[in-house]
C-alpha positions as CSV (number, residue, x, y, z in Angstrom):
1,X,0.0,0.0,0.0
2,X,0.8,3.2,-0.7
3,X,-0.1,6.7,1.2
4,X,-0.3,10.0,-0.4
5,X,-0.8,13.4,1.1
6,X,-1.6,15.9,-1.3
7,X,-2.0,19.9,0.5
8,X,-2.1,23.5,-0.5
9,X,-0.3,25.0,2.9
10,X,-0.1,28.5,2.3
11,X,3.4,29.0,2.7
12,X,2.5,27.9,6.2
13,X,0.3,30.7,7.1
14,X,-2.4,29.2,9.1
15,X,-6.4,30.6,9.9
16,X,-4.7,31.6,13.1
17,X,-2.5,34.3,11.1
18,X,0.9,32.5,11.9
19,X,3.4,31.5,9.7
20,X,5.1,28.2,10.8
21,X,6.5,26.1,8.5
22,X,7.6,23.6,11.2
23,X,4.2,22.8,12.4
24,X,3.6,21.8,9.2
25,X,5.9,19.2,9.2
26,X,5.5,17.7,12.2
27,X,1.9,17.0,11.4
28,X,3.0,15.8,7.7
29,X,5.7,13.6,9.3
30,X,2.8,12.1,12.6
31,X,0.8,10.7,9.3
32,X,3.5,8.6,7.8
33,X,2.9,9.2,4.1
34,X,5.0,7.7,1.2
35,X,4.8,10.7,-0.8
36,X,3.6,14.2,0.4
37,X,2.7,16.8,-2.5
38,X,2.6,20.3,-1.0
39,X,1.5,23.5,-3.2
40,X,2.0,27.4,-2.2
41,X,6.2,26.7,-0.6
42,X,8.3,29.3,-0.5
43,X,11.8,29.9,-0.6
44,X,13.9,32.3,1.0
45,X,10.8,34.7,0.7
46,X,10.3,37.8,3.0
47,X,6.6,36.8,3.5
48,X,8.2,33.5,5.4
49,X,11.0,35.1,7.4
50,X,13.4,34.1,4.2
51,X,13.3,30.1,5.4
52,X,14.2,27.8,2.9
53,X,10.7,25.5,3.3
54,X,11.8,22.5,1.4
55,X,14.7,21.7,3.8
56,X,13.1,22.7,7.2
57,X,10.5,19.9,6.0
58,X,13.2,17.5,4.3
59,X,14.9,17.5,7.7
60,X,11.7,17.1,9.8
61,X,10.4,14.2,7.9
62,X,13.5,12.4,6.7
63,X,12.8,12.3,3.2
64,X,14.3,13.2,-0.4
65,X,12.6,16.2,-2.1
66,X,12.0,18.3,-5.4
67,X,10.6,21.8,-5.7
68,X,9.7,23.5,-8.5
69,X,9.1,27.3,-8.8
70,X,6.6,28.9,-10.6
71,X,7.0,32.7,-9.7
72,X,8.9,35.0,-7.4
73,X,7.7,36.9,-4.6
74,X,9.5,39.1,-2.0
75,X,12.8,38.4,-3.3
76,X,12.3,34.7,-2.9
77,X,10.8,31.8,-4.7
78,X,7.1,30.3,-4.6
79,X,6.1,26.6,-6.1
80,X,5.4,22.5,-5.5
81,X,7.3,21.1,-3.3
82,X,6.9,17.2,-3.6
83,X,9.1,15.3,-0.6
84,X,9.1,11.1,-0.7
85,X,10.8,8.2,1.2
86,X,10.3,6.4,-2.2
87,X,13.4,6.9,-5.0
88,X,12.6,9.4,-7.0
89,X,14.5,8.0,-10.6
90,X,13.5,11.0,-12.4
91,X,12.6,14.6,-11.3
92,X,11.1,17.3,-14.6
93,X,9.6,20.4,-14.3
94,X,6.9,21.4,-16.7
95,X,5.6,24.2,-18.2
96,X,1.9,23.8,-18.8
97,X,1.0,27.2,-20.0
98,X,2.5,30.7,-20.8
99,X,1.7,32.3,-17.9
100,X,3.2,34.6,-15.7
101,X,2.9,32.4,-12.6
102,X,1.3,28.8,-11.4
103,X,2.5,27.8,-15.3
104,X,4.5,24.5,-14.0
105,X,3.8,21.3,-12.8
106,X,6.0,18.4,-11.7
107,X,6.6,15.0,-13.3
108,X,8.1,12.2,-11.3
109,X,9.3,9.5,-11.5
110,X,8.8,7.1,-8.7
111,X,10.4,3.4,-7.8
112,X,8.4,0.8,-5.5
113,X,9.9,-2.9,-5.4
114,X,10.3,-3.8,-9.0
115,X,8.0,-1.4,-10.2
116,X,7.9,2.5,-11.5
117,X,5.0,4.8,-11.7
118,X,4.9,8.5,-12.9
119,X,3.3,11.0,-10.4
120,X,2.4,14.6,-11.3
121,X,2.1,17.7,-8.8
122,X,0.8,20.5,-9.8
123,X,-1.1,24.0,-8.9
124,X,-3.5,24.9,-11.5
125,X,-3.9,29.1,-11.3
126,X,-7.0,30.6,-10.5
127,X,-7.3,33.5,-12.7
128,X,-6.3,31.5,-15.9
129,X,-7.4,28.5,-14.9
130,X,-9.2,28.1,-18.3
131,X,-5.8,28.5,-20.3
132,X,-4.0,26.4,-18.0
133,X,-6.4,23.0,-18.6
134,X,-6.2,23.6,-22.1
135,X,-2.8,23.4,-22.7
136,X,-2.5,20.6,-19.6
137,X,-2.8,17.7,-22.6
138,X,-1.9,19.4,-25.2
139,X,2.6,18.6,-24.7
140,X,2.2,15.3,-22.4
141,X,0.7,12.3,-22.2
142,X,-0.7,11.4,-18.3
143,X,-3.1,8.6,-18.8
144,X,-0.8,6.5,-16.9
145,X,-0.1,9.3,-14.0
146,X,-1.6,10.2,-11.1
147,X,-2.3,13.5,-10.7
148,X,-2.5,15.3,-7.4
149,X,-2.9,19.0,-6.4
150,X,-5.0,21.8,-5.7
151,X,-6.5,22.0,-9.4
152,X,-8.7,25.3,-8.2
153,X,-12.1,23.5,-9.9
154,X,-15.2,22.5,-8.3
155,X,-16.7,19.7,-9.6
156,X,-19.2,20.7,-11.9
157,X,-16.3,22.3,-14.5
158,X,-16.0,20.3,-17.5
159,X,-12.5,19.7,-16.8
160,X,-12.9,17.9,-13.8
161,X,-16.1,15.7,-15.6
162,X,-13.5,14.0,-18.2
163,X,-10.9,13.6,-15.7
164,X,-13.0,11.8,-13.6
165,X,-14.4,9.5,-16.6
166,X,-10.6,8.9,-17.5
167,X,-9.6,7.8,-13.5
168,X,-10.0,6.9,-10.7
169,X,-11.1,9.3,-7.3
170,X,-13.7,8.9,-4.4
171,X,-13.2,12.2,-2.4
172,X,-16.6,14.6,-2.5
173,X,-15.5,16.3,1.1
174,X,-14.7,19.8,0.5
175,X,-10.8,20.7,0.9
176,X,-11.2,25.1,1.4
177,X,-12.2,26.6,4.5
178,X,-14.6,28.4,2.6
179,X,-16.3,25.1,1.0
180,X,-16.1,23.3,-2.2
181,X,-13.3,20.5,-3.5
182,X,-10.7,22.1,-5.0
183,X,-7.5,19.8,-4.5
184,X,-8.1,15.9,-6.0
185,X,-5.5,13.3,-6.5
186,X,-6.7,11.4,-9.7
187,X,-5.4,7.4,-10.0
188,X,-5.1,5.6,-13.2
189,X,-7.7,2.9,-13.3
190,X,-5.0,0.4,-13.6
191,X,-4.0,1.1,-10.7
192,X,-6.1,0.0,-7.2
193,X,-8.0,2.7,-5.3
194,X,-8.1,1.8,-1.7
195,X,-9.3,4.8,0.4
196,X,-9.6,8.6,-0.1
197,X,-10.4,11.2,2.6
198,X,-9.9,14.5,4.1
199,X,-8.0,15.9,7.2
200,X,-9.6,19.1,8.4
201,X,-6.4,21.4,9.6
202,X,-6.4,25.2,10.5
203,X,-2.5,25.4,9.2
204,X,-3.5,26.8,6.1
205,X,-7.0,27.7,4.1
206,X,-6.7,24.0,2.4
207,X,-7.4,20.6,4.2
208,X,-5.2,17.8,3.7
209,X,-6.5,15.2,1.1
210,X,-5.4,11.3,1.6
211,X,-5.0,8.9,-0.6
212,X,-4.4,5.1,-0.4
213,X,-3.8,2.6,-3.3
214,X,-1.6,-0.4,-4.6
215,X,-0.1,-0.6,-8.0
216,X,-1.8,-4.2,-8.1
């Protein structure tokens, strides 16, 4: 079995109005995930007290990382930040759309046993969110990928209608403080869809979404 965690944290600004990057780990690292799949990091950013998130988390949890920027802000850097205690055998940033920011996702390549399987992380924008699904297909082929993130569509949204005809995903819970599902982690039907659920946190404006599945 396998346990993803996919959550928008908000450079760690929590609905308390404190930034703190560390508490965010230590609640990643209590769930005990295989791979985590983080949106909204930031790097060396006044906003976050110029912390480096990737490694403060790296070092909390124990794991191997990759982080991929897709804009600047404050001097610093602002992406996806996927960390894993699986190898990672390949590691490519994408560029979905010519945007000026949330333009990138992240391929990756993952090893389990004898086996490989390709997991994307990405942040879909919200002001050209339209663009940004048009051109997802459009360069890359991932039927065979999962696909995890906050994809900043509700359900209803054509996008989100084919992608849930093409794969797998059981979560209906909303994921925003506010209401409505806007973060989904999509499984190819090849692969086996054990469980999917939310945990509610006040760390950021996104809840955590779980996902459990086998290759087999």
């Amino acid at each position: 079995m396998i346990k993803i965690i996919s959550w928008n944290v908000r450079h760690g600004l929590g609905q308390d109005e404190v930034i703190d990057i560390r508490r965010i780990g230590e609640i990643l690292k209590s769930l005990n995930a295989d791979i985590i799949a983080l949106q909204e990091i930031d790097v060396n950013a006044k906003r976050s007290n110029r912390i480096n998130q990737p490694e403060v988390l790296a070092e909390i949890l124990g794991y191997d990382y990759h982080f991929t920027p897709f804009t600047e802000t404050g001097s610093g850097e602002y992406g996806l930040l996927t960390l894993s205690r699986l190898p990672m055998t390949r590691k490519t940033d994408l560029n979905i759309a010519d945007l000026k920011c949330n333009n990138a996702a992240q391929l990756i390549t993952f090893s389990q046993r004898q086996a490989k399987f390709d997991f994307v992380n990405l942040h879909a924008p919200w002001q050209y969110n339209k663009k940004y699904w048009k051109n997802f297909h459009k360069d890359y082929d991932f039927s065979e990928c999962i696909l995890c993130g906050d994809f900043n569509l509700l359900g209803e949204n054509p996008a989100i209608i084919e992608l849930k005809e093409k794969y797998q995903s059981l979560n209906e819970t909303s994921t925003f403080c506010e209401g409505g599902v806007y973060d989904y982690t999509f499984l190819p039907k090849t692969y086996r869809l054990l469980s999917q659920n939310v945990i509610e946190s006040t760390f950021s404006d996104h809840d955590m979404l779980v996902t459990t599945f086998d290759l087999w």
